[in-house]
C-alpha positions as CSV (number, residue, x, y, z in Angstrom):
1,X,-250.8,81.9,191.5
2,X,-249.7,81.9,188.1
3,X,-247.8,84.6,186.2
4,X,-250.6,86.7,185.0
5,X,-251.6,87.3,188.5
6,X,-248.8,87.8,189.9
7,X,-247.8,90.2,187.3
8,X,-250.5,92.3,188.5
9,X,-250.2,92.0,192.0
10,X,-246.3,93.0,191.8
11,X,-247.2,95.7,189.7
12,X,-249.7,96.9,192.2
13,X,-247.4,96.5,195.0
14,X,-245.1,98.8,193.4
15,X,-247.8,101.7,192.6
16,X,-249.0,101.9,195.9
17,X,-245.8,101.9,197.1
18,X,-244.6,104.8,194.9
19,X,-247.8,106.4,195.9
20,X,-247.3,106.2,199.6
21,X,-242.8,107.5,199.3
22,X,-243.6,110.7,196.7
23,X,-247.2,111.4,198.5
24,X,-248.7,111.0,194.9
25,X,-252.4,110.6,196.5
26,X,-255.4,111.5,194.1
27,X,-252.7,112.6,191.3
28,X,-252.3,110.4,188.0
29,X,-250.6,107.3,187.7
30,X,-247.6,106.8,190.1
31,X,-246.0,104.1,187.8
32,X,-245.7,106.8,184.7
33,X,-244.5,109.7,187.4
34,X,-241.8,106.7,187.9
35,X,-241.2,106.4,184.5
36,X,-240.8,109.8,183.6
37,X,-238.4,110.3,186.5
38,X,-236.1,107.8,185.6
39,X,-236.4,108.9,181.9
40,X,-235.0,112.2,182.9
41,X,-232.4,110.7,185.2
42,X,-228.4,110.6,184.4
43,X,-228.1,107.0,186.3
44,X,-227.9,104.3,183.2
45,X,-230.1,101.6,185.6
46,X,-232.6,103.9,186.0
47,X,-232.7,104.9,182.4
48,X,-233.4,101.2,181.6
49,X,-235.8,100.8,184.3
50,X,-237.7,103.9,182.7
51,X,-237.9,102.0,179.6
52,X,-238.6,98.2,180.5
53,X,-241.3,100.3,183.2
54,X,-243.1,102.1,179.8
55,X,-243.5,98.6,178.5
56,X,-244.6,96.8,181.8
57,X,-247.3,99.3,181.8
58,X,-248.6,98.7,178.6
59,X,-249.0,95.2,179.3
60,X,-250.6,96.3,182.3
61,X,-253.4,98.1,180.6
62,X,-253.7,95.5,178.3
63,X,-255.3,93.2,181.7
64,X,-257.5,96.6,182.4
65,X,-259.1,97.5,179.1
66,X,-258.7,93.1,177.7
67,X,-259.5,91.8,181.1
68,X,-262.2,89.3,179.7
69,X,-259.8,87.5,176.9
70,X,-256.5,88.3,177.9
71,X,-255.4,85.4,179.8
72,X,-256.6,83.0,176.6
73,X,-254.3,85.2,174.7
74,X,-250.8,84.7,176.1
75,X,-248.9,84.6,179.9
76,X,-246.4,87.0,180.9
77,X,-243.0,85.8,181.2
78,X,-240.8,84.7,183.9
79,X,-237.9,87.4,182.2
80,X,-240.8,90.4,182.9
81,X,-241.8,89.1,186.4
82,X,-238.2,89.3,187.2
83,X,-237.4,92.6,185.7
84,X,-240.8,93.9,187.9
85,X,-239.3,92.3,191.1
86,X,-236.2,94.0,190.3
87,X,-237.7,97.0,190.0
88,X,-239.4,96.8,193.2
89,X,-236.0,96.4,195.2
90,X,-234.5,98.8,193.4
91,X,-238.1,101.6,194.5
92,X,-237.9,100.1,198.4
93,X,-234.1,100.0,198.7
94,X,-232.3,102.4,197.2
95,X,-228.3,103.1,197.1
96,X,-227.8,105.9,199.2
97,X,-224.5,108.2,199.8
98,X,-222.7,106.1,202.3
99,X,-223.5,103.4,199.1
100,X,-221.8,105.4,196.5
101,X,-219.7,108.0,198.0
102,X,-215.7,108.2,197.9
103,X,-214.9,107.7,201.6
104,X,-212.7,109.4,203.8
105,X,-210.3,107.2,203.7
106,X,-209.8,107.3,200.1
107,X,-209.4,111.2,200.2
108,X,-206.5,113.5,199.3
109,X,-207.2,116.1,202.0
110,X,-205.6,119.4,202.9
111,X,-204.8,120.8,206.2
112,X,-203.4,124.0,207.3
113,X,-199.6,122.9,207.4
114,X,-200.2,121.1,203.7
115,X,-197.9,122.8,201.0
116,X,-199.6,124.4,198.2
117,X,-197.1,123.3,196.0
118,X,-197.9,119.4,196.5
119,X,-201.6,120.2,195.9
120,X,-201.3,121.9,192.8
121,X,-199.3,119.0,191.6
122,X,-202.3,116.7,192.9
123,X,-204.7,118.3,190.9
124,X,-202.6,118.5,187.8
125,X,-201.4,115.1,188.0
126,X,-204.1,113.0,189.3
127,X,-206.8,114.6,188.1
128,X,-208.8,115.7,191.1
129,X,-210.1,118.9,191.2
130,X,-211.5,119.3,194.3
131,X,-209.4,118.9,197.7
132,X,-211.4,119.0,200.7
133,X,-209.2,121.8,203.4
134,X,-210.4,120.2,206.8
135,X,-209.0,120.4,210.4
136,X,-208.4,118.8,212.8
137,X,-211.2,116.8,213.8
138,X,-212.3,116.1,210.1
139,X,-214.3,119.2,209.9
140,X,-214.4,120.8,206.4
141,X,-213.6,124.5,206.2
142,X,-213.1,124.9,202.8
143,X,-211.6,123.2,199.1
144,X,-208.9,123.9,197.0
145,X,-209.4,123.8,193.2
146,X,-208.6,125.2,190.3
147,X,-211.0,128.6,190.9
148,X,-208.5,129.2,194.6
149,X,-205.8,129.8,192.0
150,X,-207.3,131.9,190.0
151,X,-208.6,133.9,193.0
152,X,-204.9,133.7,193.8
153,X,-204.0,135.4,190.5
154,X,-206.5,138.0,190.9
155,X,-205.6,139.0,194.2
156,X,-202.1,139.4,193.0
157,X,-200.9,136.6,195.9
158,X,-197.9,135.2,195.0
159,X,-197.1,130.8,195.8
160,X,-193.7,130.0,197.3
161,X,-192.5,127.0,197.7
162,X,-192.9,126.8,201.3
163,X,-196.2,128.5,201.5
164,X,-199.1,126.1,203.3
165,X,-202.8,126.5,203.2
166,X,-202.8,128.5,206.3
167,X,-201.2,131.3,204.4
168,X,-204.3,131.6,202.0
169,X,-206.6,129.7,203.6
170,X,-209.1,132.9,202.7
171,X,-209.2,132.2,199.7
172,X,-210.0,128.3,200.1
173,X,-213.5,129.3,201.8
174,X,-216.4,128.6,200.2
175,X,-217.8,132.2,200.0
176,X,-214.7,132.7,198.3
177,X,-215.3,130.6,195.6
178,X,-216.4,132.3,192.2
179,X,-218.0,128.9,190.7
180,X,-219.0,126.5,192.5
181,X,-221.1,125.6,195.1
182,X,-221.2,122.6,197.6
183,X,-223.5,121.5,200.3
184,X,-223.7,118.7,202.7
185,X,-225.8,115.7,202.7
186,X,-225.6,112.7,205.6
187,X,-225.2,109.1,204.3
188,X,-228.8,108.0,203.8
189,X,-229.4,110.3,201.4
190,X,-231.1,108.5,198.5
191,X,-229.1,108.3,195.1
192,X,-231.6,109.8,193.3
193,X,-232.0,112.9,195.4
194,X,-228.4,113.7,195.2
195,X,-228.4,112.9,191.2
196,X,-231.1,116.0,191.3
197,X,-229.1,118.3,193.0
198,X,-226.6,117.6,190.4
199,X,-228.8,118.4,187.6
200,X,-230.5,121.2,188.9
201,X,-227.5,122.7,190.6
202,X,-227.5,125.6,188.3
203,X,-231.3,126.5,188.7
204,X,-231.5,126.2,192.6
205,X,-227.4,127.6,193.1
206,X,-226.9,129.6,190.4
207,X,-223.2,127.7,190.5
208,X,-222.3,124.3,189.4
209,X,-222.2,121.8,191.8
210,X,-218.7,119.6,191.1
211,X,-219.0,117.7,194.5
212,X,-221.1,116.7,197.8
213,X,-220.1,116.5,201.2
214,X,-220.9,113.2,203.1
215,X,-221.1,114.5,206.7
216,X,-222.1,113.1,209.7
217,X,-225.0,115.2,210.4
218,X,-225.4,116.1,206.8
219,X,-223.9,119.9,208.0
220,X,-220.8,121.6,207.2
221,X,-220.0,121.3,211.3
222,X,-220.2,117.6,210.9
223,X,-217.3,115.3,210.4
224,X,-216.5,114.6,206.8
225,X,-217.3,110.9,206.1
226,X,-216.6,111.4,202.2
227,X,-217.3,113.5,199.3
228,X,-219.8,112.2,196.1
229,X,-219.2,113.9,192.5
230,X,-221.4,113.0,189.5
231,X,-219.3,110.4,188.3
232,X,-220.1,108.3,191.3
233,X,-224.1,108.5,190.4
234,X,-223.3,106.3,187.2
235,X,-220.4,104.2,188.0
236,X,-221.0,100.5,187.5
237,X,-221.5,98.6,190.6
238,X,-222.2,94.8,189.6
C-alpha cells in the first residue's frame, strides 16, 4: 500500500471513528465537526490539530472530486501520514483527569484544626487560590479562597491568631461561596470535556469555575484524588 492509499484509509478510520464517539450519524462531515472543535478549544495541541486537520481535509477532497488524475499528480508525504496517525491516537486515547490533574499528594489541604492564619499566608505567598477544606477520610466539605474572606468581612467575623477552620467552617461551604462554582468529575474524564466546562462555566453556572474536583466516584461524597484548574488543560507535557 502506498502513501496515497493509506492516506485515505487512515483518514477514513478516523471519520468513522469520530462518527461512532460524538453519535454524528446522518449529520455532515465528522472530520470538520473535529476541526471546528478543536478550533474553538483552549488546549494549544488541539488548536494545531484543528489546523494541520483543515488542510488534511483538503487534500482529502482533492482524491474525491481529482480521483481520476490525482495520483499522476503528486504522493502524500510521510510528514502528513504521520501527523494523521498522530491524530488518530490522540481521537482514540485521550488524556483524561487522572492524566492531567494535581494529585492529592501534591495538595495544600485544610482541615478543621488548620489555622487560618497559615492559609491566608499560603494563598498570598504561593499563589494558590483555592484550598480544598476536607476531613477526615479525604472527603471535601468545602474551599477556602479569597471570596471566604470576604464573606468574612461582610459578616463582620473577626480572624485571631489561633482561630482554625472549624470556627468558620460556614463560611468555607460551597453554598457559601459568592463566585465560584465547583463540581466533581472521576479520573476518566476526558480532557476535552473538562476544558468545556471551563469555558462554558459561566453559561451553564452562572459562576466561574476556578477548579475541578478529581473524586473517586466523580461525587462530592467521594474521596478527593486531586483537583484540575485551567492551567493544567494547557500545560506542556512532552
Amino acid at each position: 500500500m502506498n502513501n496515497n492509499e493509506e492516506f485515505i484509509r487512515l483518514y477514513n478510520e478516523l471519520d468513522s471513528f469520530i462518527e461512532e464517539k460524538y453519535d454524528r450519524y446522518e449529520e455532515d462531515s465528522s472530520i470538520y465537526f473535529l476541526i471546528n472543535k478543536y478550533r474553538k478549544s483552549n488546549i494549544p495541541i488541539e488548536k494545531d490539530y484543528s489546523k494541520k486537520l483543515d488542510s488534511i481535509r483538503k487534500i482529502r477532497n482533492l482524491y474525491v472530486h481529482e480521483s481520476g488524475i490525482i495520483d499522476d499528480l503528486f504522493n502524500v508525504s510521510d510528514e502528513v501520514i504521520s501527523t494523521l496517525v498522530n491524530i488518530i491516537d490522540y481521537v482514540k486515547n485521550p488524556l483524561r483527569a487522572k492524566d492531567i490533574m494535581t494529585p492529592f499528594e501534591s495538595l495544600k489541604c485544610a482541615y478543621d484544626d488548620t489555622n487560618v492564619f497559615s492559609l491566608i499566608s499560603i494563598i498570598y505567598k504561593e499563589g494558590i487560590s483555592n484550598i480544598p477544606y476536607i476531613n477526615e477520610k479525604h472527603i471535601v466539605k468545602g474551599v477556602f479562597n479569597s471570596d471566604v474572606l470576604l464573606n468574612l468581612r461582610f459578616h463582620n467575623i473577626e480572624i485571631a491568631s489561633e482561630t482554625t477552620i472549624q470556627n468558620i467552617s460556614e463560611y468555607l461551604t460551597f453554598a457559601a461561596n459568592f463566585n465560584s462554582r465547583f463540581i466533581f468529575v472521576n479520573e476518566r474524564y476526558e480532557i476535552d470535556v473538562l476544558n468545556e466546562y471551563f469555558n462554558n462555566s459561566k453559561e451553564l453556572y452562572k459562576k466561574r469555575l476556578p477548579i475541578i474536583f478529581v473524586t473517586s466516584n466523580g461525587k462530592s461524597d467521594g474521596i478527593l484524588k486531586g483537583i484540575i484548574s485551567p492551567i493544567d488543560l494547557i500545560k506542556d507535557r512532552k
